[in-house]
SEMARLUM-382852 format. One record per residue: x, y, z of N, C-alpha, C in turn; residue number from 1. Coordinates in steps of 0.02 Angstrom, whole numbers, m for minus. Last residue first. Layout:
residues N
((X; Y; Z); (X; Y; Z); (X; Y; Z); NUM)
...
//
This chain:
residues 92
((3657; 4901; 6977); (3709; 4887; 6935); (3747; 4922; 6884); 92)
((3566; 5014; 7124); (3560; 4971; 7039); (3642; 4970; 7012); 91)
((3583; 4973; 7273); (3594; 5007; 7212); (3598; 4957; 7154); 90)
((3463; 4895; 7391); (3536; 4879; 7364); (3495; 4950; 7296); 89)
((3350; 4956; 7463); (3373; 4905; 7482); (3456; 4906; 7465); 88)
((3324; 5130; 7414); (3320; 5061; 7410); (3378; 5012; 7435); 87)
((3297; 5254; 7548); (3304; 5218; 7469); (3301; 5144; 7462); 86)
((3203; 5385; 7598); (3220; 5300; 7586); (3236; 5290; 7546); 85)
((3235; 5537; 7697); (3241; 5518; 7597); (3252; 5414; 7634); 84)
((3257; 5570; 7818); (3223; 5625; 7771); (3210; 5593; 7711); 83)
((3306; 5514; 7910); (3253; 5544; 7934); (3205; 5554; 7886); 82)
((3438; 5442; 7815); (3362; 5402; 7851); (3307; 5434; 7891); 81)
((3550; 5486; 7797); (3472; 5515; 7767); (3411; 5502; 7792); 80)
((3665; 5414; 7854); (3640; 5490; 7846); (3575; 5518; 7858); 79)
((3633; 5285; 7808); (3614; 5289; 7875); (3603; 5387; 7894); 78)
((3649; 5283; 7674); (3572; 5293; 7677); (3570; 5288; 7757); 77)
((3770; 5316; 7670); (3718; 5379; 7642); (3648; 5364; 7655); 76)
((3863; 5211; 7725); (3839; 5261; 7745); (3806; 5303; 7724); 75)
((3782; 5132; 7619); (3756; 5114; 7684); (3779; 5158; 7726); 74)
((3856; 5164; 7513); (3788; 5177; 7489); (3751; 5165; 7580); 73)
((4012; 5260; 7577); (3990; 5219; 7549); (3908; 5198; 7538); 72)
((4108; 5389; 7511); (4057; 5392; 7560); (4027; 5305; 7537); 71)
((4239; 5520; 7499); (4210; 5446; 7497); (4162; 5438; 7537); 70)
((4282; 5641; 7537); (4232; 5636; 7482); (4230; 5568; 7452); 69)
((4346; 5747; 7658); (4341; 5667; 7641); (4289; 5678; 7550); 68)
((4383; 5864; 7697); (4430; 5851; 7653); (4392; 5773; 7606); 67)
((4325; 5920; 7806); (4315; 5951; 7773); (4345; 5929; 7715); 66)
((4341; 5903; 7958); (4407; 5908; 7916); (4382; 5954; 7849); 65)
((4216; 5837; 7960); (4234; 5890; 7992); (4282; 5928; 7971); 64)
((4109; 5749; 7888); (4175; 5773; 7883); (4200; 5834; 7914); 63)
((3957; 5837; 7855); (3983; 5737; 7877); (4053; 5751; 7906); 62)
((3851; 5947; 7824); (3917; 5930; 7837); (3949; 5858; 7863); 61)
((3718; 5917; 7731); (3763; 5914; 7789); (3811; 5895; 7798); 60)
((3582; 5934; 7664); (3634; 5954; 7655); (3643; 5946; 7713); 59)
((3423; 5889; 7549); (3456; 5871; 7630); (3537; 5899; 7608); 58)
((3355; 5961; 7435); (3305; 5927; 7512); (3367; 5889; 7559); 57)
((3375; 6087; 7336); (3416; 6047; 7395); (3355; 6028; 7419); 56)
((3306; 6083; 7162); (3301; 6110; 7235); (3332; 6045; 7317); 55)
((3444; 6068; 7068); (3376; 6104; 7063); (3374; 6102; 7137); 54)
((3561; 6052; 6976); (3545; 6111; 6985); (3472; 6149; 7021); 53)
((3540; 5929; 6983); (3595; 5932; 6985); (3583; 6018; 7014); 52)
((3392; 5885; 6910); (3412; 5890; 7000); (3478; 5910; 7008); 51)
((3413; 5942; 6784); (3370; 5980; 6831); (3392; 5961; 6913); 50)
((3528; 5829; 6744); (3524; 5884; 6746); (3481; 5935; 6793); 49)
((3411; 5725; 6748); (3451; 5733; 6789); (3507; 5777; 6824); 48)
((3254; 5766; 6668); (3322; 5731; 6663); (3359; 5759; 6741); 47)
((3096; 5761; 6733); (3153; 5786; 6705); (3191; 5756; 6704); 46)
((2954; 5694; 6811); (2990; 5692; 6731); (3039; 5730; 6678); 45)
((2952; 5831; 6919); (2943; 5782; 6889); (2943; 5761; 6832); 44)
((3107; 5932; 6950); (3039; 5929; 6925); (3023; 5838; 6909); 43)
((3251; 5857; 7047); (3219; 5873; 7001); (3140; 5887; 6996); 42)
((3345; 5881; 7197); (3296; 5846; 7156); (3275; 5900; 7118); 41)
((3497; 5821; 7302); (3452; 5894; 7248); (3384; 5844; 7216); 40)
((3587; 5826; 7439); (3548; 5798; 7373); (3502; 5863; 7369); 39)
((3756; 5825; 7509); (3704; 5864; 7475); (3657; 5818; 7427); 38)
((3880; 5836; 7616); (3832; 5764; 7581); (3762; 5814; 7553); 37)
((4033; 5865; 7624); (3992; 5887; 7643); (3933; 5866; 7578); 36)
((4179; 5825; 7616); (4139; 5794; 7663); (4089; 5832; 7694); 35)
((4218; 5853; 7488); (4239; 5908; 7556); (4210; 5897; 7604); 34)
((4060; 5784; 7434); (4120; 5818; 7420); (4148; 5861; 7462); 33)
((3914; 5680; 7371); (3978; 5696; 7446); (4057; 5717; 7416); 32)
((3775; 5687; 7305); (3852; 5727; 7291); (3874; 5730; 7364); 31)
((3636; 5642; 7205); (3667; 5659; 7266); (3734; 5660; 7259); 30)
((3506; 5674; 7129); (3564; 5674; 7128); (3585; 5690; 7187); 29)
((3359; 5616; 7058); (3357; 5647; 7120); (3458; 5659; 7116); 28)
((3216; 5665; 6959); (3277; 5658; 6957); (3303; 5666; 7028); 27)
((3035; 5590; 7016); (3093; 5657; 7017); (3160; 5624; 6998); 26)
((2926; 5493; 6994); (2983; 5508; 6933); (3046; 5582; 6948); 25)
((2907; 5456; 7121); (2851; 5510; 7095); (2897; 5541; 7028); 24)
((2993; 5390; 7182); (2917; 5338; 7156); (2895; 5410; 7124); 23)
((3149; 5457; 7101); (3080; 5433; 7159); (3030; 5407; 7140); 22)
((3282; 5409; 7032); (3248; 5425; 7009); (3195; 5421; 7084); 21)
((3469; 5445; 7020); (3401; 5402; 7041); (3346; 5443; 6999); 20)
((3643; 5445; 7054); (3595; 5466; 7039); (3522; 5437; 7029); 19)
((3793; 5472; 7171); (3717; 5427; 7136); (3688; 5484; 7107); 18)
((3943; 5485; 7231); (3891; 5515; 7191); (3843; 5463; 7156); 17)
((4094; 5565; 7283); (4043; 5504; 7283); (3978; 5542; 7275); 16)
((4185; 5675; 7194); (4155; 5654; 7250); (4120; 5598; 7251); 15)
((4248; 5568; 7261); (4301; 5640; 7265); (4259; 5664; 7208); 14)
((4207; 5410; 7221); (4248; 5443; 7272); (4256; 5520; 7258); 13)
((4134; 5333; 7117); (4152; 5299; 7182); (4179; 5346; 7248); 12)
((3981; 5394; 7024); (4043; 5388; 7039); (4076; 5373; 7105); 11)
((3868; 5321; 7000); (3913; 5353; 6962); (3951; 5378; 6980); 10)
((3762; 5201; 7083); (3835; 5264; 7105); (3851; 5276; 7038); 9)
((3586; 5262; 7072); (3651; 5191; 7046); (3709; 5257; 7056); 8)
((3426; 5192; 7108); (3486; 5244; 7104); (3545; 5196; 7100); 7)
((3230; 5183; 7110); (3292; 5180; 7106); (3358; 5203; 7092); 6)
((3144; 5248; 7207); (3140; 5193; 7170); (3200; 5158; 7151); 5)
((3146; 5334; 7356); (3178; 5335; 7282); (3182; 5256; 7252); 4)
((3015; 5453; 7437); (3053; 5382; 7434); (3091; 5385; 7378); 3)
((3039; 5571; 7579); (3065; 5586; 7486); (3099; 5495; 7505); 2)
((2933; 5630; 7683); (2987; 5583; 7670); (2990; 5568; 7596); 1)
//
């Protein structure tokens, strides 16, 4: 189970999108687009970049349609909840 210290939306919609960090300093980035919900993570103590491009730990289709790319922080963390905790509320 991948915990995350903390994460903040950068962007609201098309696609919806955080980015963070884990208790173990990974970059972590997440991306809902074409209503399909992907996170990536980084090496430890990399920029954010590395998770953008680095290794998937959860991908799934949400959206059947295939079109949505809003997602709000309580639906992403009801998504994830097997695989990744996050925090309580997003950072400001």
């Amino acid at each position: 189970m991948v915990k995350v210290k903390e994460i903040t939306n950068t962007c609201g919609a098309c696609p919806a999108q955080w980015e963070g960090l884990t208790v173990n300093n990974e970059p972590i980035y997440v991306r809902y687009r074409w209503g399909y919900l992907s996170i990536r993570i980084g090496p430890q103590n990399s920029d954010i970049m590395e998770a953008v491009g680095g290794k998937k730990i959860f991908g799934k289709q949400i959206d059947k349609n295939g079109w949505d790319g809003q997602l709000s922080y309580s639906q992403l963390k009801y998504y994830t909840k097997k695989v990744i905790v996050f925090p309580r509320k997003e950072n400001n």
